[in-house]
VOBA-1610 file (N, C-alpha, C; in pm, whole numbers, padded with zeros to 5 digits, always signed):
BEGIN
Unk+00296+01779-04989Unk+00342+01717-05115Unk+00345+01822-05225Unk+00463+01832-05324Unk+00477+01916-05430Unk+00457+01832-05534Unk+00429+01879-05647Unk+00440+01781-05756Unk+00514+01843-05875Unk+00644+01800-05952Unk+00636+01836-06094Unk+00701+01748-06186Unk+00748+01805-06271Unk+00771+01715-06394Unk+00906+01729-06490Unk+00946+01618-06527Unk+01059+01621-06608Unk+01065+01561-06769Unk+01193+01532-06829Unk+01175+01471-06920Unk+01362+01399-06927Unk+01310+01271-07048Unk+01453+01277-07081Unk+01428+01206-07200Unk+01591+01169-07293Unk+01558+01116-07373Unk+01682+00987-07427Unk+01631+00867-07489Unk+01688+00746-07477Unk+01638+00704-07602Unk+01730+00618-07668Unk+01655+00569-07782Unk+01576+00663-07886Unk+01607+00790-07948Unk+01500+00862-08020Unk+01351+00856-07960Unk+01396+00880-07794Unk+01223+00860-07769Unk+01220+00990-07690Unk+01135+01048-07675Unk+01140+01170-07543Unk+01037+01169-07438Unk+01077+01089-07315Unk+01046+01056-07196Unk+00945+01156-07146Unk+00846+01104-07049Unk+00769+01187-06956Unk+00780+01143-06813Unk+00827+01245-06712Unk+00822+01198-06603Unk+00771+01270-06503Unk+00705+01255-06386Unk+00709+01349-06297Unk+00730+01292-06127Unk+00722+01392-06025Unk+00764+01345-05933Unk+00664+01419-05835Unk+00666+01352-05686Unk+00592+01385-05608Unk+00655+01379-05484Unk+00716+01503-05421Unk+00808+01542-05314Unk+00704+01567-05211Unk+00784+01450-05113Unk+00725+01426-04999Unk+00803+01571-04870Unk+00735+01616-04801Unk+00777+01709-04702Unk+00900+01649-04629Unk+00877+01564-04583Unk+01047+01518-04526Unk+01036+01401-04582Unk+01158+01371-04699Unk+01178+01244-04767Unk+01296+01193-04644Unk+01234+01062-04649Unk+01332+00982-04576Unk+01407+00852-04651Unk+01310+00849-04816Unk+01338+00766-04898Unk+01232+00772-05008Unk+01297+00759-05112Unk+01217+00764-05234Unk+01212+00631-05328Unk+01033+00647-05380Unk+01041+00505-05436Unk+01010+00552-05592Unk+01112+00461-05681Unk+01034+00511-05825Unk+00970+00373-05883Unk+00853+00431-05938Unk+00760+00329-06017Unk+00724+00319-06146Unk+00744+00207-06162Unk+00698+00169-06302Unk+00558+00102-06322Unk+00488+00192-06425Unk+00334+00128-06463Unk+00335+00022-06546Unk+00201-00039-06536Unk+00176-00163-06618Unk+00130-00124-06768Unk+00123-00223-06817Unk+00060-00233-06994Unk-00046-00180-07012Unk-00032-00055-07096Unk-00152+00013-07166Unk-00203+00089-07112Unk-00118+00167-06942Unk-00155+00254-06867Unk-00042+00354-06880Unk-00002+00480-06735Unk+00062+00561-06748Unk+00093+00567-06632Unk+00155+00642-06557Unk+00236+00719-06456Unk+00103+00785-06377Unk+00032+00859-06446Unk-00073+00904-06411Unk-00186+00872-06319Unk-00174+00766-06328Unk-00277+00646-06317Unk-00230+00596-06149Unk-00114+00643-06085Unk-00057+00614-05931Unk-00095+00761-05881Unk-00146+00902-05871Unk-00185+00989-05785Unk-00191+00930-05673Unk-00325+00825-05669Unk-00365+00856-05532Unk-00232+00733-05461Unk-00172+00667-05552Unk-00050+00566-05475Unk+00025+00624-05419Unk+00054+00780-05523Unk+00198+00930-05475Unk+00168+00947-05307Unk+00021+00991-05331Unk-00021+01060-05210Unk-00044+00988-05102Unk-00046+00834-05076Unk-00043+00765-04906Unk+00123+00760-04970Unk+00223+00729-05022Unk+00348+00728-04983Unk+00380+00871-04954Unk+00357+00957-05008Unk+00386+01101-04983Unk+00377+01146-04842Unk+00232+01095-04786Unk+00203+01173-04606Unk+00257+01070-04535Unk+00324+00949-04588Unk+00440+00902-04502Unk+00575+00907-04557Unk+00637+01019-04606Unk+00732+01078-04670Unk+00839+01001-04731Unk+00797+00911-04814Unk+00807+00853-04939Unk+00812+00940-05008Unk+00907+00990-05080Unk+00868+01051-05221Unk+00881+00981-05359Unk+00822+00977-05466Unk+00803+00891-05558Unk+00863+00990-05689Unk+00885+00914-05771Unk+00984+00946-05924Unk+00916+00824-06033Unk+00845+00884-06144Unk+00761+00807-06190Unk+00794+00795-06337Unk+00762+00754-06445Unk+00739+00816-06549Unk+00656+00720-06677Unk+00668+00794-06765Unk+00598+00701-06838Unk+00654+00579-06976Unk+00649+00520-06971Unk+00730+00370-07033Unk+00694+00399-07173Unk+00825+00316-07232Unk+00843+00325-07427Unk+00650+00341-07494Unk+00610+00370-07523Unk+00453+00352-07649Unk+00381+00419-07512Unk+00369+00444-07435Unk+00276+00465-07298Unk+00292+00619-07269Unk+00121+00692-07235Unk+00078+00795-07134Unk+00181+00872-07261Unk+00213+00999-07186Unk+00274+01152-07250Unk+00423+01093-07321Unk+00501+01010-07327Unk+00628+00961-07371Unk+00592+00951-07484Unk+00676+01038-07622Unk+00648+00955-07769Unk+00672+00830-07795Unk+00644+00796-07965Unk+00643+00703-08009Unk+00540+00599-07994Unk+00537+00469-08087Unk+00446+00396-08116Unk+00378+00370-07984Unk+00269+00337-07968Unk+00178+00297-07852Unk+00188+00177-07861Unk+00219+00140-07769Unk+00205-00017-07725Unk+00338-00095-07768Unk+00457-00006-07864Unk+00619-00052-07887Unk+00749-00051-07790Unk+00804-00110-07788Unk+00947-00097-07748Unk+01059-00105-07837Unk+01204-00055-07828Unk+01288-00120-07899Unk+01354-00255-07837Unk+01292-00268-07750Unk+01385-00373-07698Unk+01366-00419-07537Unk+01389-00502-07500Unk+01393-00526-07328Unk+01494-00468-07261Unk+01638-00459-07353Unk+01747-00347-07279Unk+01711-00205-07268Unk+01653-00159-07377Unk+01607-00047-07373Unk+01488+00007-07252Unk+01426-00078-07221Unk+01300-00046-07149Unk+01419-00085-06985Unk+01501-00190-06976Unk+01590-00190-06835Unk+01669-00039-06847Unk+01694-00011-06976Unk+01798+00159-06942Unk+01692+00294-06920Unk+01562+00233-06951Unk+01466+00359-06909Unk+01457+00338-06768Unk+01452+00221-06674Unk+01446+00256-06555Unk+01560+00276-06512Unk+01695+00277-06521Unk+01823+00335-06534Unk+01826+00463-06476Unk+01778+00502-06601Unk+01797+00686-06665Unk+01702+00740-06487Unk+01571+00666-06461Unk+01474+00714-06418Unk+01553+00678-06190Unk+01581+00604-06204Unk+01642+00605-06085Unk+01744+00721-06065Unk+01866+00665-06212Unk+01919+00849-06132Unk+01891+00962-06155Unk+01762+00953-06185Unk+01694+01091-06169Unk+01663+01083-06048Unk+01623+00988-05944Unk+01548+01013-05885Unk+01721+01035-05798Unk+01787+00976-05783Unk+01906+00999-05715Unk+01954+01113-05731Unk+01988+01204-05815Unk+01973+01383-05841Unk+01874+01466-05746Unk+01782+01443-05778Unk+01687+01510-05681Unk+01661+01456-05533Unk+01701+01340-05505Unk+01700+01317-05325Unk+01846+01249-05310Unk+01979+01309-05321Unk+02065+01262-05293Unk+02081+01171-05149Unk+02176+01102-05141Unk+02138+00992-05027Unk+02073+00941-04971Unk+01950+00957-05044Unk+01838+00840-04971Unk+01839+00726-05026Unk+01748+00627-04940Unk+01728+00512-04937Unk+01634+00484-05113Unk+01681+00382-05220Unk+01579+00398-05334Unk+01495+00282-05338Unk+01352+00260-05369Unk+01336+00166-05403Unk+01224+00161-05502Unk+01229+00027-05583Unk+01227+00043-05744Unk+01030-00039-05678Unk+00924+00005-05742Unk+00822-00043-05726Unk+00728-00056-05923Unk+00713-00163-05919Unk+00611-00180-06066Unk+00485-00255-06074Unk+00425-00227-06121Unk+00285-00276-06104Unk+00311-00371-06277Unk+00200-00500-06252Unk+00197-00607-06353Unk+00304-00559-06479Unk+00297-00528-06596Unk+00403-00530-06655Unk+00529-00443-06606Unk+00504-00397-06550Unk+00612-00272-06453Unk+00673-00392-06351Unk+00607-00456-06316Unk+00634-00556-06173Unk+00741-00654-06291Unk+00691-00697-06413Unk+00808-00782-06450Unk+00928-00675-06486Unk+00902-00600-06510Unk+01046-00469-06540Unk+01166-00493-06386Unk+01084-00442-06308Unk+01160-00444-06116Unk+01192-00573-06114Unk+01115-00644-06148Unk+01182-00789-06089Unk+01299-00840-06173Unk+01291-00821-06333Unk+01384-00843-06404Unk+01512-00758-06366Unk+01499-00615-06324Unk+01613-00500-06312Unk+01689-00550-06211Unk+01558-00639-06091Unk+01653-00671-05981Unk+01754-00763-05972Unk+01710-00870-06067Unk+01807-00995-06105Unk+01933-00946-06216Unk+01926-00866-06290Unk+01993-00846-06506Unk+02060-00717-06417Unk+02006-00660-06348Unk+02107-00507-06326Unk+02220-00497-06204Unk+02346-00480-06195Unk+02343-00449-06094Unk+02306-00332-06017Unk+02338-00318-05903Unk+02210-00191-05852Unk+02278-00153-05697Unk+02226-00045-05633Unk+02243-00031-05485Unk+02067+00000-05428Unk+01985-00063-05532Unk+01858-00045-05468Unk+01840-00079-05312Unk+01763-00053-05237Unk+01712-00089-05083Unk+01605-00188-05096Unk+01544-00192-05181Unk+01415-00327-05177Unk+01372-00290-05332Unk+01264-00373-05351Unk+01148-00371-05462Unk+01047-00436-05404Unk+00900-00352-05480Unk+00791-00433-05435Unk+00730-00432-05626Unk+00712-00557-05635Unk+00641-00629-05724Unk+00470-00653-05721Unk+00359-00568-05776Unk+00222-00558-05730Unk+00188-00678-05844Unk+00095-00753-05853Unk+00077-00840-05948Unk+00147-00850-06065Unk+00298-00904-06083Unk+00392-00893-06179Unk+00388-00961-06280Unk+00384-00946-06398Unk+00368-01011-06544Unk+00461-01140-06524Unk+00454-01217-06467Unk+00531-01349-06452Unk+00468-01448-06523Unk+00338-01466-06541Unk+00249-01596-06586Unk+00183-01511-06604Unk+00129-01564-06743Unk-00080-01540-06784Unk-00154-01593-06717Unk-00218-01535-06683Unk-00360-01600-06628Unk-00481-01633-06714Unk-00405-01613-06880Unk-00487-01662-07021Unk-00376-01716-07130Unk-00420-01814-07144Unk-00343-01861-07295Unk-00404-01768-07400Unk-00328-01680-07501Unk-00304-01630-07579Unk-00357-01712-07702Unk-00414-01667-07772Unk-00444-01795-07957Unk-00350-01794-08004Unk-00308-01937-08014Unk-00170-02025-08083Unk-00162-01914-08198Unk-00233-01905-08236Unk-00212-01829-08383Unk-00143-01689-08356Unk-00237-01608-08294Unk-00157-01466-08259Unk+00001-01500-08224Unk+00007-01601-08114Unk+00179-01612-08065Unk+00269-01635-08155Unk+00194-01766-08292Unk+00257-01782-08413Unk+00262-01674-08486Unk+00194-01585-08558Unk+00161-01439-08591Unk+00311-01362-08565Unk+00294-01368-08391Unk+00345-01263-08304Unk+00539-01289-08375Unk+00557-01409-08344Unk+00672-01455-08331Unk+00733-01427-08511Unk+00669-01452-08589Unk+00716-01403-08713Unk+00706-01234-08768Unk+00625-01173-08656Unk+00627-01036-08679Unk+00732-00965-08643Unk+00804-01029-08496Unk+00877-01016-08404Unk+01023-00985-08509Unk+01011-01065-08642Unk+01143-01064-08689Unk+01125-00976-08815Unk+01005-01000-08881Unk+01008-00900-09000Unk+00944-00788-08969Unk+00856-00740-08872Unk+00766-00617-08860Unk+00752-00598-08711Unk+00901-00600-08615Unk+00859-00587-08472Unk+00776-00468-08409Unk+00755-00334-08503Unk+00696-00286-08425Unk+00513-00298-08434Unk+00512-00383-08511Unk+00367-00387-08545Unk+00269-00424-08397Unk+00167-00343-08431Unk+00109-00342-08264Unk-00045-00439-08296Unk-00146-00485-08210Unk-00212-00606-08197Unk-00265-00551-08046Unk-00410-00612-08050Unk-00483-00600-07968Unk-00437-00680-07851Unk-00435-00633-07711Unk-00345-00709-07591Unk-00423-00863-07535Unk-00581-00846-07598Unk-00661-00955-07487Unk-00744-00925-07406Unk-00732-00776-07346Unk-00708-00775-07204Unk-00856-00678-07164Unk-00930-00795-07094Unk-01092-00683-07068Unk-01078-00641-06941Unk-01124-00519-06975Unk-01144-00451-06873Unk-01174-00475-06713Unk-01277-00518-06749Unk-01390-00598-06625Unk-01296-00683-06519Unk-01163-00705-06578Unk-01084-00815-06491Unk-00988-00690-06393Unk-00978-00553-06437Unk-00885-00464-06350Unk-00941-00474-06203Unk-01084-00455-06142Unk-01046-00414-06088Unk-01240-00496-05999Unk-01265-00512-05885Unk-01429-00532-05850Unk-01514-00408-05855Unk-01414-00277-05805Unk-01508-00139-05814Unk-01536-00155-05970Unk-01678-00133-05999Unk-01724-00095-06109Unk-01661+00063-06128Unk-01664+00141-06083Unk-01613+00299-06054Unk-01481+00273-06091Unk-01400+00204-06076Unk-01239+00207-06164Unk-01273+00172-06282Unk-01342+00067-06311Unk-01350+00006-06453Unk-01371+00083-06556Unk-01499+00189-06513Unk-01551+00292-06574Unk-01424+00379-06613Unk-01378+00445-06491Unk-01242+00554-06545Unk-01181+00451-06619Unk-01122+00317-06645Unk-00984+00290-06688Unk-01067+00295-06862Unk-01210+00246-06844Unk-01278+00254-07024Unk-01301+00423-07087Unk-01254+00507-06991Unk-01324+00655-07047Unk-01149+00699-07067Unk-01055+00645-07007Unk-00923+00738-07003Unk-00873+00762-07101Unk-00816+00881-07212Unk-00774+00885-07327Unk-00599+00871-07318Unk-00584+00844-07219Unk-00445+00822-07233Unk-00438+00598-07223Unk-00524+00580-07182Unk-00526+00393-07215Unk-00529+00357-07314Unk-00453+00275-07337Unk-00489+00174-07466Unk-00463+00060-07457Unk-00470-00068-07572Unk-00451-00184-07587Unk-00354-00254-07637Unk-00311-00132-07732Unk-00198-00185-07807Unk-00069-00279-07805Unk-00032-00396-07835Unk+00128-00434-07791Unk+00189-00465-07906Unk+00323-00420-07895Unk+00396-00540-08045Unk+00439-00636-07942Unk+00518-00692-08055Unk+00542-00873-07996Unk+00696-00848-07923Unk+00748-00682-07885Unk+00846-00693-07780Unk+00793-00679-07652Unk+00678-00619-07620Unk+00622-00610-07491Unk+00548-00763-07510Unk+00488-00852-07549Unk+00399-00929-07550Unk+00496-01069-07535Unk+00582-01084-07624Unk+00625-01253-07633Unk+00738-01216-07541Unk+00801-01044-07563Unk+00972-01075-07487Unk+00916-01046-07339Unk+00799-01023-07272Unk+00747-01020-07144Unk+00732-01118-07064Unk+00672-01205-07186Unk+00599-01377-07159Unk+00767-01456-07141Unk+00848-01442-07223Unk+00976-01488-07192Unk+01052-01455-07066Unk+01018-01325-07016Unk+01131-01248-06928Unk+01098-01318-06828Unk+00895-01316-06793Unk+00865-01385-06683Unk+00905-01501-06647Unk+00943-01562-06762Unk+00938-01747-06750Unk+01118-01702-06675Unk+01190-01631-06718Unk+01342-01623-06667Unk+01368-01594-06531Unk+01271-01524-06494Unk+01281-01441-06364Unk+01240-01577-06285Unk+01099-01641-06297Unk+01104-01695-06191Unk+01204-01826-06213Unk+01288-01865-06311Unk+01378-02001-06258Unk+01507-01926-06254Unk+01499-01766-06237Unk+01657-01718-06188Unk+01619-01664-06067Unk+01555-01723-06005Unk+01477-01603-05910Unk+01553-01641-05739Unk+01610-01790-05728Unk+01725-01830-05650Unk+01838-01688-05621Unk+01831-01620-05719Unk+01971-01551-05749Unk+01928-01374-05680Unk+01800-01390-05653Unk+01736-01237-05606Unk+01835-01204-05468Unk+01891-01099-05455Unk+02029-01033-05391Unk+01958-00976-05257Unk+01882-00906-05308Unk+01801-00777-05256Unk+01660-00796-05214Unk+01638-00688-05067Unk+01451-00761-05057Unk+01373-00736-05138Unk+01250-00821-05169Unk+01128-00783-05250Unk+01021-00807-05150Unk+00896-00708-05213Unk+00772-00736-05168Unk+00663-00763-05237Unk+00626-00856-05280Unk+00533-00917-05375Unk+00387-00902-05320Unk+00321-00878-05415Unk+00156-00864-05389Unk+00068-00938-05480Unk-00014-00979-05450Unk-00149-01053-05591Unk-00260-01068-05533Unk-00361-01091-05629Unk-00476-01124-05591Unk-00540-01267-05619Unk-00581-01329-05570Unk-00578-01473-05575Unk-00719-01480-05698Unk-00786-01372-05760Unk-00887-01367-05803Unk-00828-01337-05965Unk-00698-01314-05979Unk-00682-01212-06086Unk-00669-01317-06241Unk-00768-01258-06292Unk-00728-01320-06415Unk-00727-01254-06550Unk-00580-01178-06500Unk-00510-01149-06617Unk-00369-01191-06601Unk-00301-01188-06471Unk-00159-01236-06473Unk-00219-01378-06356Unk-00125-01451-06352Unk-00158-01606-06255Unk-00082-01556-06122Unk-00130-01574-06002Unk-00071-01551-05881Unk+00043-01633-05820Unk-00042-01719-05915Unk+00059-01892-05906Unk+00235-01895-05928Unk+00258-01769-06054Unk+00365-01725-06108Unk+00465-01697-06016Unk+00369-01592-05945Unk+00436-01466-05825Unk+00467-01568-05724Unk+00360-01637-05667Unk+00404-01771-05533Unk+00492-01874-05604Unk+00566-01880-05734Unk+00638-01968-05727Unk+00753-01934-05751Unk+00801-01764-05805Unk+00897-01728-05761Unk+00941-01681-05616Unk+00821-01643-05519Unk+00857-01593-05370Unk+00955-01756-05357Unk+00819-01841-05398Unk+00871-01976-05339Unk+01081-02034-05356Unk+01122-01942-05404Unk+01245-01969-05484Unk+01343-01891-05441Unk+01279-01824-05369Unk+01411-01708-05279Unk+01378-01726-05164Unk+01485-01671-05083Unk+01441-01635-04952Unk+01425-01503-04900Unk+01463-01407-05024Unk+01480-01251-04973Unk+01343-01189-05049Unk+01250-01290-05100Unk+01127-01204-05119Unk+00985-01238-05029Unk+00924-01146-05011Unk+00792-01180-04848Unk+00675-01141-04995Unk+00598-01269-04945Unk+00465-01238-05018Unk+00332-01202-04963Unk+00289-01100-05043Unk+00147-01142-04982Unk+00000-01164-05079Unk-00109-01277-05026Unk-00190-01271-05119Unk-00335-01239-05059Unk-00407-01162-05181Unk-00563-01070-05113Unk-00633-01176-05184Unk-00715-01219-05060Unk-00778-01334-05125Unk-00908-01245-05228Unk-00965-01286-05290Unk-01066-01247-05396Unk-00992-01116-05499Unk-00899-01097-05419Unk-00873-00960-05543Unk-00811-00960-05665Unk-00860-00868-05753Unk-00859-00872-05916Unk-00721-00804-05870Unk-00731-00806-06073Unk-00535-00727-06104Unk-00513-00606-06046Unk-00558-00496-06044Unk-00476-00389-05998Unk-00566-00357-05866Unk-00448-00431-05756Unk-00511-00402-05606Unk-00498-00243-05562Unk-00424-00211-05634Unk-00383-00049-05600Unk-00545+00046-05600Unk-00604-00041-05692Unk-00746+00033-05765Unk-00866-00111-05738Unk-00843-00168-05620Unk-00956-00242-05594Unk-00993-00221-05498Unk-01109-00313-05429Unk-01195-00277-05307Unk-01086-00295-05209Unk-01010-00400-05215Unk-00843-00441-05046Unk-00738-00297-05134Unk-00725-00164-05170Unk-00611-00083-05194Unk-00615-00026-05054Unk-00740-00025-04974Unk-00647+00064-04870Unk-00579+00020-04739Unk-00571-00138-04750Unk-00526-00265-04679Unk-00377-00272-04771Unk-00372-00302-04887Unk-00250-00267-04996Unk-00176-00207-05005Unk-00199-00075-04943Unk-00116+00057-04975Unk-00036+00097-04839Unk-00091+00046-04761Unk-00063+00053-04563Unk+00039-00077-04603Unk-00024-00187-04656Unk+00125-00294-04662Unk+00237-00285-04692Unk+00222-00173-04817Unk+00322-00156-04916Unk+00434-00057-04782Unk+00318+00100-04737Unk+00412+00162-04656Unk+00476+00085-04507Unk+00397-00045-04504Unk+00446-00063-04350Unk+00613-00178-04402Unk+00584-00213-04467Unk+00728-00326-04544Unk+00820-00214-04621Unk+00797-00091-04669Unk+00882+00050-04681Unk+00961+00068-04537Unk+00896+00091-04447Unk+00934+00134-04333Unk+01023+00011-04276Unk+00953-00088-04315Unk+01068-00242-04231Unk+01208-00218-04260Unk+01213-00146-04398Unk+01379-00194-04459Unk+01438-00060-04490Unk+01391+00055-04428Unk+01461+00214-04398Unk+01591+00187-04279
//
């Protein structure tokens, strides 16, 4: 595995990306991270797709990790669908004719799932890891009221997400890194927060309309996104396969079932090469 790095730029923003070249790519997957994390934060995800020559194309999302601008902002939900755009044909530049497929973890997972329905595409699959479809917390009426009038006079104004720690992950040893990381934060305005909570509610009653395979993941334990969300959009297609880890928190990638997770992810890669 090689690793390096790129950039680009969209919206007055200037992108961070990097990539992780597998010795013989037979197909490359690019990923999108969740809320208040980075690109960074998938190493050890690069490296089991990598020694099964996956190569991955990553980067880091509008307010998030090394990418300028506000932490925790977007301009928009089009804007954040043309960052994974830009970021696929990058990855299509650097592995011409391979097989692509688009992978996002919880707010990243509603990005893929939305791109897969709103874009057209020649993707090969998506896998969706606990996808921002449903809360697994009601929000205070007030903040959403708050949110929704900020949304129009002060959208980029940013607000604490909710979101404790303690729910990422059962290793105490992740929890620790995700509270020490100086690239995490909390931050959201009310385009990642209310237009997320909206996108999810779209995806799963357009979710009949999914073209292309998906591979869905959750943890039946997680309470920060509802699993319930994810099983009731699988429930609505026929071209998406689910699977659920019973007891596991939000980011299975970084829980005690990731190395049961990560073999799933590569063995349903390999189904659709």
């Amino acid at each position: 595995m090689t690793h390096s790095e790129f950039n680009f730029n969209i919206y007055k923003t200037d992108f961070y990306g990097q990539v992780w070249k597998a010795e013989k790519t037979k197909a490359v997957v690019v990923l999108v991270h969740g809320m208040g994390e980075y690109s960074g934060r998938y190493n050890h995800v690069a490296k089991k797709l990598t020694e099964n020559n996956f190569s991955v194309v990553a980067f880091d999302q509008f307010g998030h990790g090394k990418t300028s601008g506000k932490r925790g902002h977007n301009p928009g939900f089009e804007a954040v669908l043309e960052s994974v755009t830009t970021t696929i044909n990058k990855a299509k530049e650097l592995f011409p004719n391979k097989p692509v497929f688009l992978y996002g973890h919880s707010m990243g997972g509603n990005v893929v799932v939305n791109y897969s329905l709103r874009i057209k595409n020649t993707l090969s699959g998506v896998i969706a890891t606990s996808p921002f479809l449903k809360l697994a917390f009601q929000p205070p009426a007030i903040k959403l009221a708050v949110g929704k009038i900020l949304q129009k006079i002060a959208p980029s104004l940013t607000m604490g997400n909710e979101l404790n720690a303690n729910d990422i992950s059962r290793d105490k040893k992740e929890v620790e890194k995700y509270i020490n990381d100086p690239l995490v934060h909390n931050k959201i305005s009310p385009n990642f927060s209310l237009t997320f909570i909206d996108s999810g509610k779209w995806a799963i009653k357009n979710a009949q309309n999914l073209k292309i395979p998906m591979f869905l993941v959750h943890g039946t334990d997680d309470k920060i996104i509802d699993y319930k969300g994810t099983e009731e959009f699988a429930n609505k297609t026929t071209n998406a396969t689910l699977k659920l880890y019973k007891g596991g928190y939000h980011e299975l990638q970084n829980d005690l079932c990731k190395e049961e997770m990560l073999q799933d992810l590569v063995n349903w890669l390999n189904s659709k090469i």
